[in-house]
C-alpha positions in Angstrom: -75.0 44.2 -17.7 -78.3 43.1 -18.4 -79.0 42.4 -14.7 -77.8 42.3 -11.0 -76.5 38.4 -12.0 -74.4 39.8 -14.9 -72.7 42.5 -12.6 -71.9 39.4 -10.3 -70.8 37.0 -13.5 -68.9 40.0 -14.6 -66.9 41.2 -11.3 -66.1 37.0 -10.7 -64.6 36.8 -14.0 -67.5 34.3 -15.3 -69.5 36.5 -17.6 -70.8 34.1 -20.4 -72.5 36.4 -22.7 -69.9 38.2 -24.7 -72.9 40.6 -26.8 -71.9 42.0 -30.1 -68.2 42.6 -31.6 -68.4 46.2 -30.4 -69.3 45.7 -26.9 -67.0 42.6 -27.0 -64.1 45.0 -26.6 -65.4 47.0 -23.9 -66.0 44.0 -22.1 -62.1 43.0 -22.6 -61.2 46.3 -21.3 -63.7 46.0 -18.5 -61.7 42.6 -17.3 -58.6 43.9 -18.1 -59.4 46.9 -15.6 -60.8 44.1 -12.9 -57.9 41.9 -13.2 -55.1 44.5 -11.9 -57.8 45.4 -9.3 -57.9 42.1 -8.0 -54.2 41.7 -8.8 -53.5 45.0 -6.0 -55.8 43.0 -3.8 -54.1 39.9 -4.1 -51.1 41.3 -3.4 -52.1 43.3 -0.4 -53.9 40.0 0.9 -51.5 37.7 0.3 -48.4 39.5 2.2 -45.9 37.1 3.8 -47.3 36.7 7.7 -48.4 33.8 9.6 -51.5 34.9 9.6 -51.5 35.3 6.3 -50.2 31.9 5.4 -54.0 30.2 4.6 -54.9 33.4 2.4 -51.8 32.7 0.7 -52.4 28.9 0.2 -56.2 29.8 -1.1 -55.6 32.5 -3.3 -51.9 30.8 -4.7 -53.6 32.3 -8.3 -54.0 30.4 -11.4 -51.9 30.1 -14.9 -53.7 33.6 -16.2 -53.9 35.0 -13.2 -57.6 35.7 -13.2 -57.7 35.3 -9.8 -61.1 33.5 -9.6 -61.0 32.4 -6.2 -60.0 36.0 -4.7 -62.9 37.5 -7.5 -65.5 34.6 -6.0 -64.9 35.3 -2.3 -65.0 39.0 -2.6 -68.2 39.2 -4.6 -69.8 36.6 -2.0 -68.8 39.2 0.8 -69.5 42.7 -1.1 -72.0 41.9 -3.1 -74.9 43.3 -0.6 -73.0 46.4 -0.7 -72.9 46.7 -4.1 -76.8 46.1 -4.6 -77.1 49.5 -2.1 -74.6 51.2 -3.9 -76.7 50.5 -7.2 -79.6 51.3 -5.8 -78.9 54.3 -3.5 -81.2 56.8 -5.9 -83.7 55.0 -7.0 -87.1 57.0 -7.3 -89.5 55.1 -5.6 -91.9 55.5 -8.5 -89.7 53.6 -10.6 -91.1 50.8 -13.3 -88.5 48.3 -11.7 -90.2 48.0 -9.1 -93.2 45.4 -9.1 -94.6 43.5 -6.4 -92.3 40.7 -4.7 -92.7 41.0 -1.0 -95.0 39.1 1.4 -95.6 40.8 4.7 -96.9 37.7 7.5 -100.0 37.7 6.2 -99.2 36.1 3.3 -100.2 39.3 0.7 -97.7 41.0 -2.0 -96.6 44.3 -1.4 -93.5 46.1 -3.4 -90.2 46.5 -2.4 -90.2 50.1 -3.0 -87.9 50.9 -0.4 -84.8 51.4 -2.9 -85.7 48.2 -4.2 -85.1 46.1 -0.8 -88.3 44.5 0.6 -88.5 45.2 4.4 -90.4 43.7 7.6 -92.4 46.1 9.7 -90.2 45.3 12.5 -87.0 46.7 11.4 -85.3 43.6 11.0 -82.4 43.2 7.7 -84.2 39.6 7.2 -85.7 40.8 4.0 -83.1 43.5 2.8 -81.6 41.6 0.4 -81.3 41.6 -3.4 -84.9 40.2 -4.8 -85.0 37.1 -6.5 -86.2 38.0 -9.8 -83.3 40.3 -10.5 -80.9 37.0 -10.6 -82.9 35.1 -13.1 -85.5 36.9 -15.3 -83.6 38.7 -17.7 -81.9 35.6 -18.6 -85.2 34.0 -20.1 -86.4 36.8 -22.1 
């Protein structure tokens, strides 16, 4: 994965860049391995219950069983949780690193807090996964 966009692309079962033949087995392999993932989470999600019933309805799977909707959903709730997991031990002197966040008076500072830009105050407004790791990659 090129960048934090392709891990998402990847994990929903979207990724359109397929690389070169070599990696284009590894990546077949790598959704291979995510479908019976998702496949033991479907199944443990989708038990017969009442409660259950609406879960069942929304994830009633596709022809391939891909299970896009169940991939969608759970990157849209874990993917904040992966972005800490990935960036856990990053060095703060790290090249990636540039700056991206604004503190109230309008200057730039860096988010070199694990890569999560932060608000003197404490507040989790800001920790979230910086903008340029969705998009730039994809134009160079």
């Amino acid at each position: 994965a090129r960048s934090f966009a392709d891990i998402g692309d990847i994990v929903r079962g979207r990724d359109p860049f397929y690389g070169n033949p070599q990696e284009k087995d590894q990546r077949k392999k790598l959704d291979e391995n995510l479908k019976k993932y998702f496949q033991q989470i479907h199944k443990e999600v989708t038990k017969t219950s009442d409660k259950n019933g609406k879960l069942k309805t929304r994830y009633n799977g596709d022809k391939n069983n891909d299970f896009f909707q169940l991939r969608e959903d759970w990157w849209y709730a874990n993917r904040q949780e992966v972005w800490k997991a990935i960036t856990c031990d990053v060095k703060s002197g790290s090249q990636y690193f540039r700056q991206t966040c604004g503190d109230d008076s309008g200057t730039l500072s860096h988010a070199n807090h694990k890569c999560r830009c932060q608000k003197k105050d404490g507040t989790n407004e800001t920790d979230q996964v910086p903008t340029y790791f969705d998009y730039v990659p994809q134009y160079l």
